[in-house]
N, C-alpha and C positions, 0 to 999 in steps of 0.2 A: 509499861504501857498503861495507860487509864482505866480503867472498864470503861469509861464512854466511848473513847476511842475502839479499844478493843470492841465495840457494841455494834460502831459503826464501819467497821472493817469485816468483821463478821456477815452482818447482813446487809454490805452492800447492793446497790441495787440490780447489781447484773446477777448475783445468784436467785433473784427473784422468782423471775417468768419460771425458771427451770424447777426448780422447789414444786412451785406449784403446779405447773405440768405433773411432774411425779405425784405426789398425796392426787392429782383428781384421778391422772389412770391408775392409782392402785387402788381407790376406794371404788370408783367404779366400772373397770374393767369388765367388762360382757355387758355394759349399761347405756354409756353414751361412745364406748370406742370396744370393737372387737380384739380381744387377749391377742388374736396374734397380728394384729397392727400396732398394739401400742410401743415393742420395744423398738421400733421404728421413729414412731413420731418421736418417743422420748431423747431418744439417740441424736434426731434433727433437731430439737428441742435445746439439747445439749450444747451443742454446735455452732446454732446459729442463733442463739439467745444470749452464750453465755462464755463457750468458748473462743471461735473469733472475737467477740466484742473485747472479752480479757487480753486477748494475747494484742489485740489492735492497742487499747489503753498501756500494757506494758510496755509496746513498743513506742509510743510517745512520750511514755516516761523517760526510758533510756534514750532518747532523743533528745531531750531536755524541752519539749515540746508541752510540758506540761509537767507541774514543779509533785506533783503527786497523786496519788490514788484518789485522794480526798477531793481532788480540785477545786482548791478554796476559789476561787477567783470565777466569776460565772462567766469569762471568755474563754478560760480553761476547756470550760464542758461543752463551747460547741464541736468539735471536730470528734470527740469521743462520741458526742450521744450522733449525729451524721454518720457514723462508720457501724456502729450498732444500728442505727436506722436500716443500713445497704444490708447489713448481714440479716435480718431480719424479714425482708422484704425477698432477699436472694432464699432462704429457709421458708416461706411461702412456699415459693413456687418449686422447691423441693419436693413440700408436700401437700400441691394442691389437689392431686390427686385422691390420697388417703384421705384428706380434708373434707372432701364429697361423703364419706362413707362415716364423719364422726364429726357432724356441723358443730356442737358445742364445742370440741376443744379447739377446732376452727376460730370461731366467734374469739373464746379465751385466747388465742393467739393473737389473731388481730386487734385486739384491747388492748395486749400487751403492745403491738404497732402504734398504734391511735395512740398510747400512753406516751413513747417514746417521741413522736413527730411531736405533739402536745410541749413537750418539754423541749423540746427544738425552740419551738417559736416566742414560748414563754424566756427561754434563758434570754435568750438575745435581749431581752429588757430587763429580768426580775432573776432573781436568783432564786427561785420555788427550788424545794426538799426535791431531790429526785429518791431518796430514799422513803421519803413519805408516799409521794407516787407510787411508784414502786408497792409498797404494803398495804397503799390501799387499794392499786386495784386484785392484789391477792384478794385483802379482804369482802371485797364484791364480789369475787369469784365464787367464794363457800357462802355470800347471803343469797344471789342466786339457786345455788346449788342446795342449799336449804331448803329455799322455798318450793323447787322444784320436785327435789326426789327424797328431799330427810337423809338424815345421814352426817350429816357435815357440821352440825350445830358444835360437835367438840373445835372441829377446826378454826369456825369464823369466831369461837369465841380467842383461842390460840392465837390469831391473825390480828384481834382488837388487841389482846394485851400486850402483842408482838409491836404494834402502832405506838402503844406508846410508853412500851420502853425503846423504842428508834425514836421517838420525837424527842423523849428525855435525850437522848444523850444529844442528838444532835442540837437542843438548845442549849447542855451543858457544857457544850464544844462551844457554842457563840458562834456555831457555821450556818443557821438559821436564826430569822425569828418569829414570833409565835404564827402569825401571820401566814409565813413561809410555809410554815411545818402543818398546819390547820387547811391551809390551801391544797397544797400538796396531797395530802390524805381524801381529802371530800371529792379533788378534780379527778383522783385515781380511783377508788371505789363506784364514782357515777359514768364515769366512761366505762368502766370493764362492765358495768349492771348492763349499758345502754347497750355495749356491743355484744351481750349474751341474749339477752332479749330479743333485740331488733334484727340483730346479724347474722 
């Protein structure tokens, strides 16, 4: 297998949201979410970010419903990123509850939401990086959280260089182009700022 390939299998975009859920509750656990809610949210987190969404994609693979992980083809990616929409939305209201007691990782959920609709409406015309999306609204995650409480400065710099060794590869795949991959990253990073900020 390639290392680009290998790069982009690796940090596909559905271990994303989850990745980063974990690094902000354990950096700042007793901070922005109480130590004994967070093996909860993580666990929803888990589930509804990343494990339905997987097991949905796997099973339209085995369908023939989609020729791969990768889904070259941007008609491919709507019924995957819509089924990770629902689970998303159904993992809300899991924990909107807990949600009330820990607005930031709220917010950072819902960006991760906004990200995904986002790329819904975008595929149906343009084949944007969902993988760039993806890492950039990580990477907004930890520039907020930077400027907020300190602390994270190791991470957002980890999340820039993590951007673009995924851009690399995915231009080196020819499954973007620069365009693609440059959009993707600025549209994901400014939506998850806006939805931590505002929301």
């Amino acid at each position: 297998m390639k290392l680009e390939k290998f790069i982009s299998t690796l940090l596909h975009p559905v271990f994303i949201p989850t990745i980063t859920i974990f690094i902000v509750i354990k950096e700042y656990s007793n901070v922005i979410i109480l130590e004994n809610q967070a093996g909860l949210v993580l666990l929803g987190a888990f589930i509804f970010t990343l494990l339905l969404p997987l097991v949905s994609v796997l099973l339209l693979l085995l369908s023939k419903k989609i020729k791969s992980v990768e889904m070259p083809l941007k008609e491919e990616r709507i019924l995957p990123i819509i089924l990770t929409a629902i689970s998303m939305i159904t993992g809300f209201f899991f924990l909107k509850e807990i949600f009330v007691y820990a607005p930031i990782i709220k917010s950072i959920y819902l960006g991760a939401l906004y990200i995904v609709l986002l790329s819904l409406i975008i595929t149906k015309s343009w084949k944007i990086s969902l993988h760039m999306l993806a890492v950039g609204g990580a990477t907004g995650v930890f520039l907020i959280l930077e400027m907020l409480f300190g602390q994270s400065q190791h991470y957002l710099m980890f999340f820039i260089f993590l951007a673009g060794v995924v851009g690399f590869a995915r231009y080196s795949l020819k499954a973007h182009d620069l365009k693609q991959i440059y959009t993707g990253f600025i549209l994901g990073l400014c939506i998850m700022c806006i939805s931590i900020i505002y929301l």
